[in-house]
N, C-alpha and C positions, 0 to 999 in steps of 0.2 A: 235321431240326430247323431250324427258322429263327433266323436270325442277330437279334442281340438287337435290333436298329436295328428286326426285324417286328414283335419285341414290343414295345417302346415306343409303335410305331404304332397296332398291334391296341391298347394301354392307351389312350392317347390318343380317339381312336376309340371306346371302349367310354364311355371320361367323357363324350365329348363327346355323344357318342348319349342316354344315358341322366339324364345331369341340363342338359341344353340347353349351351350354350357354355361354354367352363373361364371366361370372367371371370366369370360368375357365383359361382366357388367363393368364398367368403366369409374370410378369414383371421381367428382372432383377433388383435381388439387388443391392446394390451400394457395392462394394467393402470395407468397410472401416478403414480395416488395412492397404492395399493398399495405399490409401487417407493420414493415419497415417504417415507411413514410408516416405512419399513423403515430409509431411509439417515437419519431423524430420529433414529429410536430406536436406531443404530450409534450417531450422535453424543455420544446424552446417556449414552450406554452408557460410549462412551469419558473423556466429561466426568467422569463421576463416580469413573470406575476412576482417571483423573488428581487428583481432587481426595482420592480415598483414599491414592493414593500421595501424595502432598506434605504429605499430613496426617500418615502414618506416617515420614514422613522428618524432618518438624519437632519428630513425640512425643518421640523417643530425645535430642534435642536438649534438650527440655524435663525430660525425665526427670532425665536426667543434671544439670544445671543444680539441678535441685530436690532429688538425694541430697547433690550439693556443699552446699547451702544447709541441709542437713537436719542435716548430719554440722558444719558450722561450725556451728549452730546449739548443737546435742549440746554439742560442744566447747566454746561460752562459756556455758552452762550449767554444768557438771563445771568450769571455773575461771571466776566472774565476774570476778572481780576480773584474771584477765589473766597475774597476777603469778605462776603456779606454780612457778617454778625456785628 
């Protein structure tokens, strides 16, 4: 068996024979508009999961304010006049 340091050589060697010099070998580029559009659409991803949360935090605020206002309301209805006692 040959020690692995052969075969790397023998690989080396075989690439280098059979598609001309390794610079040649070409890498992909990164994408990155691609990349872009992704960390955009995180963003407004997260924008609007924040504007839904602040909107459901302010509802129950509202809500409550408008049973108060619904149930006083009720209440000087059932006695206009104020005076029930």
């Amino acid at each position: 068996m040959l020690p692995v340091a052969c075969y790397l050589l023998l690989f080396i060697a075989a690439l280098h024979s059979a598609s001309g010099p390794i610079r040649d070998i070409v890498l992909a580029k990164p994408n990155y508009s691609f990349e872009k559009r992704q960390r955009d659409l995180e963003k407004k991803r997260k924008q609007e999961e924040k504007r839904l949360r602040k909107l459901a935090e302010k509802k129950p605020a509202d809500d409550g304010s408008a049973l108060v206002s619904s149930e006083e309301t009720a209440a000087s209805d059932a006695d206009p006049a104020g005076a029930g006692h």
